[in-house]
C-alpha positions, -999 to +999 in steps of 0.1 A: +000+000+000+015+030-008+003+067-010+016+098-031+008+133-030+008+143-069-005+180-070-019+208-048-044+227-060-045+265-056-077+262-035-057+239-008-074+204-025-050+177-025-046+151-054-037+117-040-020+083-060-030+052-041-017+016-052-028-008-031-035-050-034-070-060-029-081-081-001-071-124+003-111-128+008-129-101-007-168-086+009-197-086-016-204-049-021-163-043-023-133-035+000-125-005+019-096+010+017-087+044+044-068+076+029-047+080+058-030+114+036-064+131+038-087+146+066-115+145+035-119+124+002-141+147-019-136+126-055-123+099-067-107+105-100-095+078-113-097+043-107-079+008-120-077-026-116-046-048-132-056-085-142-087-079-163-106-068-138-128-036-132-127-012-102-159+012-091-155+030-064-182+047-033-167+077-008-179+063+026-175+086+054-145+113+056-120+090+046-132+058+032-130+045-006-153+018-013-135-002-041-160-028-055-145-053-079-162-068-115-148-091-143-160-098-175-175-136-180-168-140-217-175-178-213-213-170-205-240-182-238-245-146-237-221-121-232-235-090-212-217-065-184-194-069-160-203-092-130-190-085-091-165-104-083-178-131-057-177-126-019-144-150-007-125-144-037-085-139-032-078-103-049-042-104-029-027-105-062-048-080-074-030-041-078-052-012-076-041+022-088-071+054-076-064+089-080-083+107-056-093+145-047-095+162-013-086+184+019 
């Protein structure tokens, strides 16, 4: 887990890189992962998942990122959107990159 200030804006805002691993069991409804850098997430800009997988992320609280976790299931009869990953599953090997905004 690592956490980089990348820019200060002329308001005060801070912009914050986060890389972090997902969780060995993950929840349904995603992970949670703490900005310890800010006193206030206000956005998150950007957010990415490695190994084919898809990030979406929820501000919970002050400091709280809510990462929940989808793949695609190209072996379904019909291919549609992306699925959440299931509750249990071992994202340790998982890297997630967020950019996120705040005070």
């Amino acid at each position: 887990m690592a956490e980089t200030v990348i820019g200060k804006l002329a308001d005060g805002r801070i912009l914050v890189l986060i890389t972090t691993s997902g969780p060995s069991s993950y929840s349904s409804g995603g992970f949670t992962y703490s900005v310890a850098t800010l006193k206030k997430v206000e956005a998150v800009i950007s957010a990415q998942a490695s190994g084919g997988y898809k990030a979406e992320t929820s501000i919970s609280g002050d400091k709280d990122v809510v990462i929940k976790v989808y793949y695609y299931d190209y072996d379904a009869a019909g291919d549609g959107p992306a699925i959440e990953v299931a509750g249990g599953t071992d994202l340790s090997g998982v890297t997630f990159t967020l950019v996120v905004l705040g005070f």
